[in-house]
N, C-alpha and C positions, 0 to 999 in steps of 0.2 A: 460434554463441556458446554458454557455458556455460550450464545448464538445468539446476533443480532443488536441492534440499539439498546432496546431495552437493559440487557446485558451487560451496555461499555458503560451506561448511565448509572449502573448499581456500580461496577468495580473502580469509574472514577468518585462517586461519591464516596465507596471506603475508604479509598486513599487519602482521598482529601480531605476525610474527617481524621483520620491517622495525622495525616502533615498538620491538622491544626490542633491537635493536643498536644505535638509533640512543641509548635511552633509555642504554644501558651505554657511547655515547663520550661523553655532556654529564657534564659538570664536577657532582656531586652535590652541594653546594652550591648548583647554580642550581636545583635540582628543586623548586618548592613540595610540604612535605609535607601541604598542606591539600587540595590537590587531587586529587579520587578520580581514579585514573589511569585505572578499568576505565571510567567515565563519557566523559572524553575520548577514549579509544579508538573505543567508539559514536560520537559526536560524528562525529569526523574519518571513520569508515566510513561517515557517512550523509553528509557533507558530499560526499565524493567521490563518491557513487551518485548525488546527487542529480538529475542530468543527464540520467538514465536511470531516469526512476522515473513513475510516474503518478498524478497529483495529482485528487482530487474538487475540482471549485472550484463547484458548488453544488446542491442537495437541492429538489426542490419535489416536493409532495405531492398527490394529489387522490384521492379516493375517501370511502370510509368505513369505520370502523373493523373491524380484521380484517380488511379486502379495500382498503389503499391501494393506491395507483398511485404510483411513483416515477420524477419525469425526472431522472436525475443526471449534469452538467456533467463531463467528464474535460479536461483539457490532459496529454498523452503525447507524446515523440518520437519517433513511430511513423515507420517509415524504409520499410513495408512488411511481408510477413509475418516477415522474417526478425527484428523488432522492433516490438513493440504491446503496447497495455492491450488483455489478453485476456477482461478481466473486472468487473463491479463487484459490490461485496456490502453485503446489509445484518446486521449485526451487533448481538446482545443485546449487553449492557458486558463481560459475562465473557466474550466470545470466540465463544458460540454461533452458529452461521451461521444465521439465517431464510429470508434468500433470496441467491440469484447470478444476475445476467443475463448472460450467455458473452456476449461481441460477436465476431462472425463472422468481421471484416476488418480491417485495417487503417486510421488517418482522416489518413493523411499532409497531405494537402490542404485537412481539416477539422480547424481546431484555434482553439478547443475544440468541443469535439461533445458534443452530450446523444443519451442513449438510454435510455429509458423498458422499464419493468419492474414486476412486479407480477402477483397481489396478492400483497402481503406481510400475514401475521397479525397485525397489533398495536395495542394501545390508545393513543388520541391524548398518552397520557403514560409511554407507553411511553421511556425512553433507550434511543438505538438511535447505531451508529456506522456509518459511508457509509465505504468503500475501495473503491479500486480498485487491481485486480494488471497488473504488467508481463510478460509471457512471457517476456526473457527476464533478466527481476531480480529479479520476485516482489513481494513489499510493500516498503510505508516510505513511500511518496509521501503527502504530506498526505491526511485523512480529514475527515471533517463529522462532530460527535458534538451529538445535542440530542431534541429530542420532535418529532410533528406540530402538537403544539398549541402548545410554545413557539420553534420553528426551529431551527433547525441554525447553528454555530460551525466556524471550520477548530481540527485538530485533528494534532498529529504522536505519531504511533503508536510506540511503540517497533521495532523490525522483526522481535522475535522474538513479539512479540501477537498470539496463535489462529493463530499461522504454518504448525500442522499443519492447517492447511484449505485450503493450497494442492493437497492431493491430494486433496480432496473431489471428488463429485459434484454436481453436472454441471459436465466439465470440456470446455472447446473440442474438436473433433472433426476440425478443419484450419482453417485462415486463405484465405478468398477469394482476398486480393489486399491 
């Protein structure tokens, strides 16, 4: 399958050339011009990924401050190494990465699966945002955004949000199984 930037830059350019041949046969007339077109565009790109995307579904916390410990919940359609959430992360609000826990394998069998991670540096009032990456889609799957001291909310990320930290370190080094 397709991997990396380069990658999302071809399959959003086919869409988009798709959305605008189709936008140049409808009757303009029917087109509301209230409606931001680049907004639905996103929309309907995330709406089709969705399938293939890997969702945080929940956040628990145990430690103390500056050295938590993180168990974080994933649901992924993980098929094997050829497709998995290779990863989750914890996130300042502006994008800054804190921590990443690479997960090794694949949880075809296991879903949803938590894997615990840590320590992460922050204050119990710290906002902090929870994602996880697909290997071979990258972001967009729901995220947890909130504090240790007041919990965590589901959250949908835009998919170009701190998107250049998919080539950060520490990145997977091969898939088990």
């Amino acid at each position: 399958m397709f991997r990396g930037k380069n990658s999302r830059v071809w399959l959003v350019s086919i869409l988009l050339g798709s959305l605008l041949l189709w936008g140049c046969s409808q009757n303009q007339s029917e087109i509301n011009p209230l409606v931001d077109t680049q907004d639905n565009e996103e929309l309907e790109l995330d709406q089709e990924s969705d399938a293939i995307m890997a969702d945080v579904v929940s956040v628990n916390v145990s430690g103390d401050s500056n050295a938590y410990q993180f168990s974080v919940g994933i649901v992924s359609p993980d098929t094997g190494c050829e497709q998995y959430a290779d990863w989750w992360e914890v996130l300042a609000e502006d994008g800054t990465l804190l921590y990443r826990r690479v997960l090794g394998h694949s949880h075809v069998t296991e879903q949803p699966f938590v894997r615990s991670g840590g320590p992460v540096e922050i204050d119990a009032d710290t906002v902090i945002i929870v994602r996880a990456h697909m290997n071979t889609t990258g972001y967009s799957g729901k995220g947890m955004k909130g504090t240790v001291a007041s919990g965590f909310d589901e959250v949908q990320l835009p998919p170009d949000f701190a998107a250049d930290l998919e080539y950060e370190v520490p990145q997977p080094s091969e898939c088990a199984f």
